[in-house]
Structures are given as C-alpha cells and as structure tokens.
C-alpha positions, 0 to 999 in steps of 0.5 A: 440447513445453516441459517447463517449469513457466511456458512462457509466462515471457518472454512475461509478462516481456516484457509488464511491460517497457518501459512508460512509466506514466501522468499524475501527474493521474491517478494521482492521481485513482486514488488520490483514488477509493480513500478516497472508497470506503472513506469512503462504505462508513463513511457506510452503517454496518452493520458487525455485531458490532463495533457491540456491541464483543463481538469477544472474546466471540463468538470465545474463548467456546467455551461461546456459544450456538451459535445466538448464534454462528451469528447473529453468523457471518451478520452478519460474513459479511454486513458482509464481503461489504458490504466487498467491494461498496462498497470492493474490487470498485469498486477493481477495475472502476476499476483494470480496465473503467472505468479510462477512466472514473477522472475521472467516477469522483472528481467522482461519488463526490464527489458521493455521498459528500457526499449520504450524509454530509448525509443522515447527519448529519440523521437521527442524533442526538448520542446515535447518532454515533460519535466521530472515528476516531483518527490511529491508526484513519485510518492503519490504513485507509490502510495497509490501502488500500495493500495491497489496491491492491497485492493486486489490482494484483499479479494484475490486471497478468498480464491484458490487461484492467489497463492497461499505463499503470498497470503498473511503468515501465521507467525514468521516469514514473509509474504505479498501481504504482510507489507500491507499494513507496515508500508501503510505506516511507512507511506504515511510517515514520510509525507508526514506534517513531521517529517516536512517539520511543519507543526502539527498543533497540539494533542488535542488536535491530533486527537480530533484527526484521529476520531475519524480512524476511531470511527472507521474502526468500530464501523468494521468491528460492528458490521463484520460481527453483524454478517458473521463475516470471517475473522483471522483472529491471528492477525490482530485480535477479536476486536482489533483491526487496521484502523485502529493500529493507525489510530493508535500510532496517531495518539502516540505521535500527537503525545510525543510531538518531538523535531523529525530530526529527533524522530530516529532517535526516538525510533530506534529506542522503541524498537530496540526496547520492543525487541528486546522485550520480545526475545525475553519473552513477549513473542511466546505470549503474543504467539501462542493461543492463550487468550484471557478474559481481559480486552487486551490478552484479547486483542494481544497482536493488535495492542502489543504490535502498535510499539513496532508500528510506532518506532515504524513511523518514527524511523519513517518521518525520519528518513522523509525528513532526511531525504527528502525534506532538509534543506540541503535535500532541496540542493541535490541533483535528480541522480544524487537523490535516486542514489541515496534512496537506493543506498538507504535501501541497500543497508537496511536490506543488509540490517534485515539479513542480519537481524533475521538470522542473528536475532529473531525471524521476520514476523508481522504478527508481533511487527518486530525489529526484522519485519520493520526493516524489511518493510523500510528496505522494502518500500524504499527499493519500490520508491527508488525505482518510481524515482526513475520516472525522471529520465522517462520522457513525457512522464506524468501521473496517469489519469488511474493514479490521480483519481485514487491519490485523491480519493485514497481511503474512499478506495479502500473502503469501497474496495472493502465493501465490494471484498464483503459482497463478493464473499457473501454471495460466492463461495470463493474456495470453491470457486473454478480458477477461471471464474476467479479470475473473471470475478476479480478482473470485473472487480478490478475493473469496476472499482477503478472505473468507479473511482475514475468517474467519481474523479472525472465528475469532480468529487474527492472522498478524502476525508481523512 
C-alpha cells in the first residue's frame, strides 16, 4: 500500500503536463464574459449596507442594537449570496459545463446587459443615479476578477470537468490560466507607487516590502515538499514559485528606481534584449529537460522569465502613468479615456499578431515578448470593458468585490489552502463530473462566504 500523503501525485502532474492551450479568440471571449457579469450584477443594484455607507458603524459600534445589526447581517448575507449567483457561480458553469458554450455566452450577456442598462436608466432618476465609479474603483474590480479566476481555476484544473485547453500550456500557446501570473504583474503595475510618480524611498525599503513575498515563498517551498504535494516542475522550476517571481520583480524595481515616464523606455529594452536572447538560443534551453545540478539550471523557467516579467511591469506602470495617472489625464472626459483604453488594447492586440507569427510563438514558459503583449492587450481590453461601468446607473462595488479588494492576498492564500485539502482528501481525476462540480460550487462558496464575513466583522488581511 502506498504510505505516501498524495498517491496519486504523478498522475495529477501528469494531467497538467503537456498540454497546448487554446484559441487567443476565445481566451478572449473568456475574459469578455467575466466583466460583462460583474457589470450586470451592478445593473441589478441591491448591495445592502453599503447603500447607506454606515460600513463603520455596524462593525465598530459594540453598543448597536443587536436587532439593527441582525438586520444589516441578512442584508450583507443577502447581497453576498447575490454575489455569488450573478458573478462567481456563472464564472464557474463557464470555465466548467458550459465552456462549449463561451460565444453564445458574450453575445447573450451583451444582450442582457444592454436590456437592463436601458431599462435602468429609464426608471431612475437624476437624484437615484450613482456617480461613475472612480479608475481607482474599475481597477479594484478588475484585480478582484483576476483573483477570483485564479481562485476557482486554481481548484477547477485538478477536475476532469476544466477543459484541458484552459489549463497551463507545456511551452507555446495560450490558455485561461497563462494570464494568471502576467496579469498579476500587469495589475499591480499600474496602481503602482511608480506608476502614480510617488516616491517609493530607497532599496532598502523596497527590500524590506519585499521579504514579506521572500516569506510566502518558502512557506510553500517547504509545506508542499512536507505533503508531497504535486509539483508542474515546467512551470517555474523544483523550487521556484509565484511569489518568488513577484519578489524578484520587486528587487529589481527597488534597484532601477527610475521616472514612470522613463518606465517604457526601459521596459522595451529589457524585453527587446530578453527576446532577442531567447531566439538566439535561450528558449532551446529554458525549453528542454536539461536540468544541471546548479539552483539556477534547476529553477531555469523561474529565474530566466523574471526578465519578461520585469520589462512586464515596466511597460506597466508606464501605461498607468499614461493613462491614467499624468496630469493631462485628470483632464479627460469619462468616453475620452475609455476609448484610449480600448485603442491601446487594439494596437498591442495588433503588436501580439505579428510578433506571434513573425518572431516566436506565445509562451508563458519563457514569459517572452509575445506573451507580454498578450497579457497587455489582454488585461487592458477586460479593464476598458469594466470602464463601462459609467454609463450603468446606480453603479457601485458590489459588497463580494469589496471584501476581496480588501483582503486580496489573504483570499489567495485561503483559496490555496482550501486548493491543498481538497486535493488530499479527493482523488480529483476520478472525481464524477457532478460531483466536481458540487465540490467546486461549495468551495466557491465557502470561500466567498469567509472572506465576506471576515470583512463585514470589520477585519482586513492585507498585509502586503
């Protein structure tokens, strides 16, 4: 009998291994679907208290009514579980049982947001309509899209019920969950202390932010090597892994402290030199199953794809400062920046086209040239499409998308943590399409519920 914690490891390995993605199309079309919810979740209103902005009160206040707290705990409760059913649940069915369906799913949710938005603005008054949400408020929901397709993918992928063409590609393509960690980056360069061209102090202190990513790092190295835990050693290494991508990105930042506006510049060349490097020969390397004996040939795809990821997050806070963050940017109208969202999208779709046929293939393996644009035409087209949000009366956060805004990394590491004991106490391969999916709506559930009441009670897990 085997002693082992996971007996099924390789199996699980093998079934993320070797695997060529999907259609850019229809990536896109993935990620065309997961604003338009969250959009017709705004266009249906009812978000409880927040309606009343007493956040404060009901949560500090010890000496409240208990009936009025009572009240407002069914409202949060009630708006949540809305939440779940107009934007979480949806994502799901799409990413799961109705992934043949994701085409019918954009022009008819098109369509349905079009209906409700009309219908809205008819029966609302002027005195009843919010205001437009703030960039800072559109790029909240789009972060807090990004985790929660990361969150669910992270689970749905150990099930035979998450098409294989959306799990991680072995070295070229695309796929749902390659954009995972590049639109990570991308997110977090543009709200960036760069990109806003705020000071970010010296390397020292850039150092001490990052040892909190150092931290998160080892404490996965260790526990997933202490559980035997399955490993795609494709991905990043034997020891690598995302935060420690994210911690070197922020050591090389704190070291090349230069003007956002410089940030392009900059950006472009350590990509244009990575890419070239990697058409010289680099990618037969990082592509292969050489492995020496060296922490760094071990690790290859970890410590040789920070370069992209690097030049990512340049390019990044370049675009936030550009777009969002310069002074004549203050001056636009709502429609003006809208359009200059989708037009940037359009020529670095364009950019992507032509790099992926002319020079090398998409691949987040090596996170070369292609696959950062990508990821920037990409992550901007879904932020463009947030953005619309504007002309939605009564627009405002939704009480799902607030709680995990505020509590961003502590959902990913519980989303983690719930990843990990699901995989050891099921074997998910063997798993029966509907129990999968009753296994991943409670685990989509329960995380949201957790993270909803851990900010109704007034906590915030945001420690980094």
């Amino acid at each position: 009998m085997d002693s082992s914690l996971n007996p099924n490891k390789h199996l699980k390995e093998e079934f993320v291994s070797n695997l060529d993605g999907s259609s850019i199309l229809e990536i896109a079309a993935l990620l065309t679907i997961v604003p338009l919810l969250v959009l017709i979740r705004y266009s249906i209103g009812f978000h409880s208290r927040n309606d009343n902005n007493n956040d404060k009160s009901v949560s500090s206040k010890k000496n409240d009514d208990e009936i009025v707290v009572s009240r407002q705990w069914k409202a949060y409760s009630y708006a949540i579980s809305l939440d779940f059913i107009f934007i979480v649940f949806p994502m799901l069915l799409f990413f799961t049982v109705l992934s043949e369906w994701v085409y019918h799913g954009v022009v008819l949710l098109s369509l349905l947001l079009l209906v409700l938005t009309v219908t809205a603005k008819r029966s609302s008054s002027g005195l009843q309509r919010g205001q437009s949400l703030s960039f800072r408020a559109n790029v909240s929901s789009y972060r807090v899209a990004l985790m929660l397709i990361t969150c669910l993918c992270i689970l749905a992928v150990d099930f035979t019920i998450f098409p294989r063409r959306y799990a991680k590609t072995e070295t070229y393509g695309t796929s749902l969950m390659d954009l995972g960690v590049g639109s990570f980056v991308l997110a977090n360069a543009i709200v960036s202390r760069q990109a806003r061209d705020v000071s970010s102090g010296n390397w020292i202190s850039g150092l001490k932010a990052t040892a909190p990513l150092l931290l998160l790092g080892f404490i996965r190295l260790v526990t997933t090597s202490g559980v035997d835990y399955q490993v795609h050693v494709t991905e990043y290494g034997q020891h690598w892994n995302f935060f420690f991508t994210l911690a070197a990105i922020s050591i090389l930042t704190s070291f090349v402290n230069i003007p956002a506006k410089y940030c392009g510049i900059l950006g472009f060349t350590v990509l244009a030199g990575y890419q070239t490097w990697l058409v010289s020969g680099l990618n037969t390397y990082l592509l292969s199953h050489e492995r020496g004996n060296n922490i760094i040939s071990k690790n290859k795809e970890g410590v040789f794809s920070t370069l992209g990821y690097w030049g990512m997050y340049l390019l990044g806070v370049d675009l936030g400062y550009r777009l969002f963050y310069a002074k004549h940017s203050n001056t636009r109208s709502t429609t003006s920046s809208i359009a200059r969202v989708f037009l940037v999208s359009l020529i670095l779709w364009i950019v992507t086209l032509l790099v992926d046929n002319y020079v090398e293939r998409i691949s987040r393996r090596t996170c070369n040239m292609p696959y950062v644009t990508w990821v920037l035409a990409q992550d901007l087209q879904a932020l463009g499409i947030f953005m619309l949000s504007s002309y939605i009366p009564m627009n405002k956060l939704s009480p799902l998308e607030e709680a995990i805004d505020q509590n961003l990394l502590a959902t990913f590491l519980l989303a983690n943590v719930f990843t990990g004991m699901v995989n050891m106490a099921v074997d998910t391969i063997f798993a029966s399409p509907l129990s999968s999916l009753v296994i991943l709506t409670a685990y989509a559930f329960g995380l949201s519920a957790i993270i909803g009441t851990i900010h109704f009670s007034g906590f915030r897990l945001k420690f980094w």
